[in-house]
N, C-alpha and C positions, 0 to 999 in steps of 0.2 A: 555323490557330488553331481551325477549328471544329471539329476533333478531340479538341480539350481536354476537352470538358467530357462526350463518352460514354466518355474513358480516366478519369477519374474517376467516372464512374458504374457503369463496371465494380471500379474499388477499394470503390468501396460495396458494391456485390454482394459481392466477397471478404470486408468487416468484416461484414456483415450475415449471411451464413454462420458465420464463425467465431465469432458472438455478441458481439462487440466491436470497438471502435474507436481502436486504437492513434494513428491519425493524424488529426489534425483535418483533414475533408476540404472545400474549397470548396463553401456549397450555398447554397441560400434557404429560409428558415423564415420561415412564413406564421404570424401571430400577430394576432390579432383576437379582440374580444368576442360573445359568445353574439348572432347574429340582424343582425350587423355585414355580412353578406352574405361572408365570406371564401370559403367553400367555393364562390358562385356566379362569386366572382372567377379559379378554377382551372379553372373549368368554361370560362369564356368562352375563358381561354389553349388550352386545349386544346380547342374548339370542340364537344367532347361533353358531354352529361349522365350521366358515369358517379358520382358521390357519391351516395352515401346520407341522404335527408332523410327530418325527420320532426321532432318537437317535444322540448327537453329536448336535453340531451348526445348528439345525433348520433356527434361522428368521436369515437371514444373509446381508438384507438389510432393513434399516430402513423402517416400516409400518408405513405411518400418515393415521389415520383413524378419518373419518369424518361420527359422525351420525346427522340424521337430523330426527328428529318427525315429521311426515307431518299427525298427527291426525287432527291439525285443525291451521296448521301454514303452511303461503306460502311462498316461498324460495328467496330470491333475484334471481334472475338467470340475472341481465344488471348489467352491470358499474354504469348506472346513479340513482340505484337503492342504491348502495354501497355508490355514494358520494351523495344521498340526505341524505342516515342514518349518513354517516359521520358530514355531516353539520351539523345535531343536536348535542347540546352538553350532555352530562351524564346528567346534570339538568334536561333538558327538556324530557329525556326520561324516570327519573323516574318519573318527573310528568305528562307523560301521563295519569293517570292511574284518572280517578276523581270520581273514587269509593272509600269514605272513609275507608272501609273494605281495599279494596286494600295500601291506603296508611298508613292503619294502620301497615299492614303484612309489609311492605318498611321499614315502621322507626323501627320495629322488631328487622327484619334481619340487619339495620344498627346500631343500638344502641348495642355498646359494642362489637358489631361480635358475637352475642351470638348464629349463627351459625356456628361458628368456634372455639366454649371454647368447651374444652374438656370434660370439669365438668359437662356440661348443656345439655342437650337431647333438639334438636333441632325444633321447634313451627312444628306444623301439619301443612302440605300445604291446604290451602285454597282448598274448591271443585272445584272451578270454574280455578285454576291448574292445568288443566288436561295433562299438560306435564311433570308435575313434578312426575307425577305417569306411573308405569311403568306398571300397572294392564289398560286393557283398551280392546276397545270390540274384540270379533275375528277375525284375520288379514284372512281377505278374498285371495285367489289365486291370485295374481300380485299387493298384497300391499306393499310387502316389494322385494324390489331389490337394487344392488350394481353398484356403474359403477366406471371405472379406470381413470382419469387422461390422461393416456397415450392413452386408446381407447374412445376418446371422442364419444360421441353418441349412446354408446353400452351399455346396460343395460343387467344385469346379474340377475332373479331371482330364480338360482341356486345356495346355498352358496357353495354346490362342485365345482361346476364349478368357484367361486370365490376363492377357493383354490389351483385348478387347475393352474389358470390363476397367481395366486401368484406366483407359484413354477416354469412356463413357465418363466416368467418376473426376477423372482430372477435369474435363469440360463442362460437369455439373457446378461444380464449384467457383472457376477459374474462367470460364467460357471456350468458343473456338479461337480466338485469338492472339493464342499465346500468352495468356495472363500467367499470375501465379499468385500461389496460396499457399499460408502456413499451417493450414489444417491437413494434418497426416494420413495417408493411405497404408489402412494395418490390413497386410497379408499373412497369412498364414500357409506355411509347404510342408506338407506331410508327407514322407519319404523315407525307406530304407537307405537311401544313397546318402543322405545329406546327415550333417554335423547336425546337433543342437545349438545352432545361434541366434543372436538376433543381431541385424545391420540394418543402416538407416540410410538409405541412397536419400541423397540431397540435388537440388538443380548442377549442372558444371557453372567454373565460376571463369565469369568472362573478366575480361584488364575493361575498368569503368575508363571513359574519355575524361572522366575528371583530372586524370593524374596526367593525361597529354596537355591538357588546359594550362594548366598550373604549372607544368615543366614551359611552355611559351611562355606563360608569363613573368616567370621568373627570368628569363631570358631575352624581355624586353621587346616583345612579340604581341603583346596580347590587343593589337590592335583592332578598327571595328571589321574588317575582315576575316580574321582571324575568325573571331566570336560570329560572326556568320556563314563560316565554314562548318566551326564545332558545330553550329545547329541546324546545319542541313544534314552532318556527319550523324546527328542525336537522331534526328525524323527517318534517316534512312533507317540506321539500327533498332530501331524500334518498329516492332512488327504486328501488325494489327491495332489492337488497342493497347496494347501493351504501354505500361508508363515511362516518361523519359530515362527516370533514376531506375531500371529495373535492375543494373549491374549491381548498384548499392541496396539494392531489396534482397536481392541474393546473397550477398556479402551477408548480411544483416542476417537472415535467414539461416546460412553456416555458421556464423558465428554462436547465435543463438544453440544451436544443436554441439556444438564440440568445446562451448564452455561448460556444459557438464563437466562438475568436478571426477563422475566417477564413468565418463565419457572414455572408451579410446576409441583413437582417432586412427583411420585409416587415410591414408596420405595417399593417393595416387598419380601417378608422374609417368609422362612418357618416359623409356628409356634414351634413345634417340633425340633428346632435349638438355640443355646447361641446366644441372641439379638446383645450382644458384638462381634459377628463375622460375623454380619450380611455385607456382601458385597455392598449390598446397600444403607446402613447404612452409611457404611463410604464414601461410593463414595457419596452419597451428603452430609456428613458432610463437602466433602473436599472443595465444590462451596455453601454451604450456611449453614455455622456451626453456626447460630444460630437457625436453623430448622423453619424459618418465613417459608417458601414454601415448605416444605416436607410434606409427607402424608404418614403416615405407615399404610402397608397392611400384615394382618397376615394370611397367607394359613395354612394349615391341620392341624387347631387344633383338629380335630376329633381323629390324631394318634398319639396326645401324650399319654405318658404314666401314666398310671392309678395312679388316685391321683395325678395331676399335672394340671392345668392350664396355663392359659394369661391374667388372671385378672388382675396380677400386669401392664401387657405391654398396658393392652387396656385401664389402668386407666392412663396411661401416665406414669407411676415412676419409668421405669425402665432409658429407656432413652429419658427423656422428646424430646416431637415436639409441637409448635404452635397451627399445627392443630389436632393432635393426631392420633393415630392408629383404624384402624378397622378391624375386624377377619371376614375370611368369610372362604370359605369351600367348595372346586373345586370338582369336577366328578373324580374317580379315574381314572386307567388303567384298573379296573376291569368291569366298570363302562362303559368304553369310549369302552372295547372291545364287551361287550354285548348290543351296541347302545342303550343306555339310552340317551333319550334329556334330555336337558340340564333345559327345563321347571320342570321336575322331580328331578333334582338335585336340583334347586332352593329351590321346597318343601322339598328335605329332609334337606337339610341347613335349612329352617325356624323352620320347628320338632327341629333339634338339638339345637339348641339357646335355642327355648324357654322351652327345657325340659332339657336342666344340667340346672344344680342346681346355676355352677361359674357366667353362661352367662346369666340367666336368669333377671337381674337386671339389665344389661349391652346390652339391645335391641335396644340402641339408635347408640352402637359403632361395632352393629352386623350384618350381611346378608350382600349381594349384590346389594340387594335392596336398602339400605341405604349408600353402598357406592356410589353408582349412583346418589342418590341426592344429596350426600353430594359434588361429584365431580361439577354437575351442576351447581349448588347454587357456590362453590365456584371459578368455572371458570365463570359465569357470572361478578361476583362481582371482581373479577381481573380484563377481559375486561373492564370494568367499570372504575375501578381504570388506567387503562392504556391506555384507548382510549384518553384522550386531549391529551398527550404524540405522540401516534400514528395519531392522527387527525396533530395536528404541523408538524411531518414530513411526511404525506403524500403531507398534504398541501405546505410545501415547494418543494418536486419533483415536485410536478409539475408545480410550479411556475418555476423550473429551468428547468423542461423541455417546458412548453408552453412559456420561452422566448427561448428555443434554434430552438423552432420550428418556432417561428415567426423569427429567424436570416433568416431562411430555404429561407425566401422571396415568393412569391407569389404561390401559386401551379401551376403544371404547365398546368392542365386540363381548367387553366381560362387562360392560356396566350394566345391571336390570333396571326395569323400570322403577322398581321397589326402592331402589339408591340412588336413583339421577336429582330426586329432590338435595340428599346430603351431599352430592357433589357440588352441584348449582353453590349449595350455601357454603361448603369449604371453598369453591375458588372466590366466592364474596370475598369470604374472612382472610382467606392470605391477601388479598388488594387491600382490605380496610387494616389487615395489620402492616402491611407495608405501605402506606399512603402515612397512617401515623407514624413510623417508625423516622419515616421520611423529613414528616415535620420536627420531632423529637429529636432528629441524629447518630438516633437508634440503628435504622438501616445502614446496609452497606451500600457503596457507591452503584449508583442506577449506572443502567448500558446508556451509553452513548454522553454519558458525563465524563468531563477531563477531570483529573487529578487537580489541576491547579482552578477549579472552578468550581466557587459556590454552589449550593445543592441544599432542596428544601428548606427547613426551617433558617438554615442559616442565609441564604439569601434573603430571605423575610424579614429577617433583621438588619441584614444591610439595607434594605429597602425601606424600613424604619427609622433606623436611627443616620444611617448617613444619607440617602437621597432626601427623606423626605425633611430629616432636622436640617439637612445642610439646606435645603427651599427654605425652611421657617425664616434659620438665619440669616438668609441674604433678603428678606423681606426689609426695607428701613420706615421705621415709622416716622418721618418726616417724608417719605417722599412721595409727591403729588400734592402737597401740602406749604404753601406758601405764605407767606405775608399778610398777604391780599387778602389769602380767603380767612385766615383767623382774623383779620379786621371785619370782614362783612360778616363772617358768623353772629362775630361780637354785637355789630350794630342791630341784626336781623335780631338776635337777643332783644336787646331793649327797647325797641320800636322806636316811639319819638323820644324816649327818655332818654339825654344824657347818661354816660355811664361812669359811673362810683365805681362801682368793683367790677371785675369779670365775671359774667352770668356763667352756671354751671349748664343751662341751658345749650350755649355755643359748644362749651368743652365737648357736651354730650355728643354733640351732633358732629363733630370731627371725630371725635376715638369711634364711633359705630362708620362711621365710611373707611377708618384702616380695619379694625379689626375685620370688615366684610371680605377684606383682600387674601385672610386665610383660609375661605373654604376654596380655592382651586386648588390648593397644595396636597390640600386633605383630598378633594376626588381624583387628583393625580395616582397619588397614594394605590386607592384605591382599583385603580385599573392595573395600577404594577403587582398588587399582591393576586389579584384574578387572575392574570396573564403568568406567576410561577406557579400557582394553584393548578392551573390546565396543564401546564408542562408537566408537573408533577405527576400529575393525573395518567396521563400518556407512558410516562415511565415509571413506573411502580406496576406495572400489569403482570399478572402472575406467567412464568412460563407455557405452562396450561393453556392459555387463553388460545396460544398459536394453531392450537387443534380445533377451536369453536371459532370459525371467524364471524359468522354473523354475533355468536354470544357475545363476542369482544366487541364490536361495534354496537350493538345495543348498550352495554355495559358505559362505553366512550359517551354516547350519546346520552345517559343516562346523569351519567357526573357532571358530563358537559351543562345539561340544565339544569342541574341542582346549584348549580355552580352561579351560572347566568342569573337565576331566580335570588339569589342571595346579592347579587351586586347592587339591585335597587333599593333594596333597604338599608343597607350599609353607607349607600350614598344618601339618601334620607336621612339617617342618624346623625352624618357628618354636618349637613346643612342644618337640621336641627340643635346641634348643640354649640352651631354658630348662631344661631338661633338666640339662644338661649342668652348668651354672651351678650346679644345685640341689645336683649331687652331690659338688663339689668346693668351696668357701670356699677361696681362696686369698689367705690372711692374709698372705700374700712379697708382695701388691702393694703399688706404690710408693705407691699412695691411701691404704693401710691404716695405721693407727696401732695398735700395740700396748697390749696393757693397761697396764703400768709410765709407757711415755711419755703416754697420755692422762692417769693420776693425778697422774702429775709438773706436768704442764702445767694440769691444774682446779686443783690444789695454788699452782701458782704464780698462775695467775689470783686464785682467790678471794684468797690473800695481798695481792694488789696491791689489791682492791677494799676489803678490809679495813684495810689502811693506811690510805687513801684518807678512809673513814667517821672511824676513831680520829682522827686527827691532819689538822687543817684544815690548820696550817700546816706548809709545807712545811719538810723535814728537815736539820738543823743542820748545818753544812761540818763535815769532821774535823779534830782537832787535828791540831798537827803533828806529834807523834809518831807519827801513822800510825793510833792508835787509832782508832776508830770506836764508837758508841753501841753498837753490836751490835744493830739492831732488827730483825736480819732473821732472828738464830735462834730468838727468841720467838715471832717473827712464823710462822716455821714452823712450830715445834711448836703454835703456836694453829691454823695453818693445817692441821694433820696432825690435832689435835683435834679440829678444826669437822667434817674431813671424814669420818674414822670415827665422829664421834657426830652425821650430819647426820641420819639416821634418826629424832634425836630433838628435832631443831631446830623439829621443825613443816615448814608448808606451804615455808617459805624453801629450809630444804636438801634438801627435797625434789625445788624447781624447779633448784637450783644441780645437783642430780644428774644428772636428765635432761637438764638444757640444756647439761650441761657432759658428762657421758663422754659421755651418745652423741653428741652430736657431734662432740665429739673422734675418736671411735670411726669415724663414717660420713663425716667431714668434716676429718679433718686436714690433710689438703693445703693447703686452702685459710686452714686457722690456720697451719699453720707459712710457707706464703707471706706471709702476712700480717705474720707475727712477723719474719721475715727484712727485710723492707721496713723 
């Protein structure tokens, strides 16, 4: 199991590379208030002073800090090293162990967590633990060194000069100004002295002026005073170029880092402070308020004041946590300026526990020592809990990347010259079988197509039958088409002759100026079916192609003017077989109604609507001689009157004209079906 958590700290190295983090990886984030002492709490773990101090917003970009005990453990340093530990499952790794002793100490620590009850002072690690101990022999000159992430290969066994190299890197990023950045600073500490962990020091977190605002104004305060107090109050607190909101960038910044679900959280809290206002406190109450993953750390109980304690806080009952609190006891300023190591601070932290009087029963919830194991222990056993988790989705990336890699098609260090021709023409043929399939329906859904959206052929057919039928059918053959102009057609017909009939001559020369109105629908048409052609074109490309870029755009370029080259003939065809249309009227169709049956049938219409006006009630049975009133030959010749003299009817027979032959004329069909019914 102690390998867990440097094959995880090499997955960090991999996300921290590729600039993101697919996978929530098990870690510890260190979250504490500005002067809370958090950064002297990392220092003790790691028994060096490499942090950066100074007054104001020190750490100003996130530190992931990676130790690694190389007392007598060897480090993954390959991939294939990472995914043989991977393959194993948590089972098989706690039972590597076929030292009964050993898996006595296993079912220990897993029966009830009773290295995580607060109540219970935690079993003594085993001798043959020698990682678990932080006591170990003398670290000989170049045992212990650092290295960066960003300077790979470069090893530091100077912690100055690892401090150094902080404060260079925080200001490459960030500036000298005090800025801050959420890109991370991954260190690595190689040590006999230190645990296998990893911690993630974050900025301290300052109270934003927002929530002083907002208390005035609720309180009937927020006057323009006021508000030009808070922004002299925002310009002082702001340092250099620093941004006004930086409090809430920080916030933002924590939060981000300790909503990791498989995150725990290190809480750091002066002791010497109301628990209730602890900052850190509440910042992970706000991402895990039932305190399962928190971890409370109580700094300078040395300077509380006389007659007071943290008994209550380290027995858990102030404000209970899961894992509980533990009180340790940093190097001061007085301390840190007379360069006292930090080994020395350690021993007098151990003096003081174990001679007050509060702490002296409470050794199991006290030192640094103790917190180090207790972090150990329980970042392993998290790892633990969370690798099937993480083993499942590693193991699917790259399932989806070693098939996107196999789309990739053959590499290209094995193609010979002898077969670059059969390649060439296999990634043809997968585009021309996927460009048809496309058309067809065949294919399956292209990238970057939704679910609820048309795609190839079937768009073509929408583009068919509803844009462009729905154009035909809001075209109206009456319109542009008046009165007026089927009078002057008529006249222009006959010259100086009065007119007897209506010349087929006029008829001609109106139905070829509407019918000319259908070819823009048709080249509309046609720029919609080129423009999903292209699209299609674009996605349909074979995976492969991603390897040959210039091929691909040849290939784009290629279709592109096969494409272009086809639209002017297609628009020629369409004007042509309006063409066609223009130059023949052919009055034999079965649509068409002739002149005599249109006047026959307005004749008989208007007749029936004029009965209809004259006589309310309806018309008297025949006798029985068979006679009849005869109202229908009156009826006609009034009807045959109205309609040669509708010219002088006014506006009525004017409308009865137009509404009546030409429709008749463009629309019989659908009267004489009518009439039939």
């Amino acid at each position: 199991m102690e390998q867990l958590i440097p094959i995880v700290n090499k997955l960090q190295d991999v996300f921290g590379a590729i600039g993101q983090s697919p996978i929530d990886l098990p870690q510890i984030v260190t979250i504490g208030s500005q002067s809370s002492g958090k950064s002297s709490v990392l220092e003790n773990v790691v028994g060096k002073g490499f942090l950066p101090r100074g007054t104001g917003i020190v750490t100003r970009r996130p530190l992931v800090l990676q130790l690694y005990n190389t007392s007598n453990h060897s480090i993954p340093t390959s991939p294939n090293a990472i995914s043989s530990s991977l393959r194993s499952s948590p089972t098989d790794t706690n039972r590597a162990a076929t030292n009964p002793a050993a898996d006595s100490d296993s079912s220990d620590e897993n029966n009830n967590e009773n290295s995580n009850d607060v109540n219970t002072p935690p079993p003594k690690p085993a001798s043959s633990r020698k990682s678990t101990e932080i006591a170990s022999p003398p670290v000989l000159p170049g045992d212990e060194w650092g290295e960066f992430l960003h300077l790979p290969g470069e090893k530091f066994y100077s912690f100055d000069e690892i401090r150094d190299e902080i404060v260079r890197e925080t200001d490459r990023s960030t500036g000298r100004n005090k800025g801050i950045s959420n890109k991370s600073i991954n260190l690595k500490i190689y040590s006999p002295r230190v645990l296998n962990l990893t911690l993630v020091d974050l900025p301290g977190i300052t109270k934003p002026l927002s929530g002083h605002r907002q208390y005035k104004a609720n309180q009937g305060f927020a006057s323009a005073h006021w508000r030009s107090t808070i922004a002299k109050f925002t310009s002082i607190l702001s340092v250099g170029d620093q941004p006004a909101d930086i409090e809430d960038q920080i916030r933002e910044m924590c939060l981000h880092y300790i909503s990791n679900p498989n995150a725990i959280i290190l809480a750091v809290t002066a002791g010497n402070t109301d628990l209730a206002n602890s900052d850190a406190l509440k910042m992970a109450r706000s991402v895990d308020p039932e305190g399962n993953r928190t971890i409370g750390v109580l700094t300078k109980l040395d300077l509380m004041d006389p007659g007071t304690d943290a008994s209550d806080m380290l027995n858990n009952r102030i404000i209970p946590l899961r894992r509980g609190y533990v009180g340790v006891i940093n190097r001061g300023q007085r301390d840190i300026s007379q360069r006292k190591s930090i080994k020395e601070g350690l021993r007098k932290e151990m003096e003081f526990f174990k001679s007050h009087p509060a702490y002296r029963s409470l050794q199991h919830r006290c030192g640094t020592t103790t917190l180090a194991k207790m972090l150990n222990s329980i970042l392993m056993h998290h790892i633990r809990d969370c690798l099937p988790e993480i083993k499942n989705r590693i193991t699917g990336m790259m399932a989806d990347i070693q098939q996107e890699l196999d789309a990739l098609g053959t590499p290209t260090g094995d193609i010979s010259r002898a077969t670059l021709g059969g390649s060439l023409l296999g990634l043809l043929s997968k585009f021309a079988a996927s460009f048809g399939n496309a058309v067809d329906g065949k294919g399956s859904s292209a990238d970057g197509v939704e679910m609820n959206e048309l795609y190839g052929g079937a768009r073509i057919s929408y583009i068919f039958n509803e844009i462009f039928g729905r154009s035909l059918m809001m075209i109206d053959p009456f319109d542009g088409l008046t009165d007026e102009d089927i009078r002057t057609a008529i006249c222009n017909a006959n010259g100086p002759r009065p007119s007897l009939f209506v010349p087929e001559i006029s008829f001609d020369l109106l139905v070829r100026r509407q019918i000319s109105r259908l070819e823009q629908p048709g080249l509309q048409c046609i720029d919609l079916v080129y423009d999903e052609l292209q699209r299609m074109s674009s996605q349909c490309e074979p995976t492969e192609l991603q390897r040959f870029p210039d091929l691909r755009d040849r290939m784009c370029d290629t279709v592109s003017n096969l494409l272009r080259r086809c639209v002017s003939p297609t628009q020629m065809m369409i004007s042509n077989l309006i063409k066609v249309e223009l130059a023949y009227i052919n009055t034999s169709h079965p649509d068409f109604i002739g002149g005599s049956r249109a006047v026959a049938q307005l004749m008989e219409r208007m007749s029936r609507e004029e009965g209809v006006e004259s006589s309310p009630n309806p018309p008297t049975a025949p006798n029985k001689s068979g006679d009849s009133d005869g109202p229908s030959t009156p009826q006609a010749d009034h009807s045959e009157g109205d309609f040669a003299d509708g010219h002088h009817r006014g506006g009525g027979g004017e409308r009865d004209e137009k509404g009546g032959l030409m429709s008749f004329i463009f629309g019989g069909k659908k009267e004489n079906r009518r009439r039939s019914r």
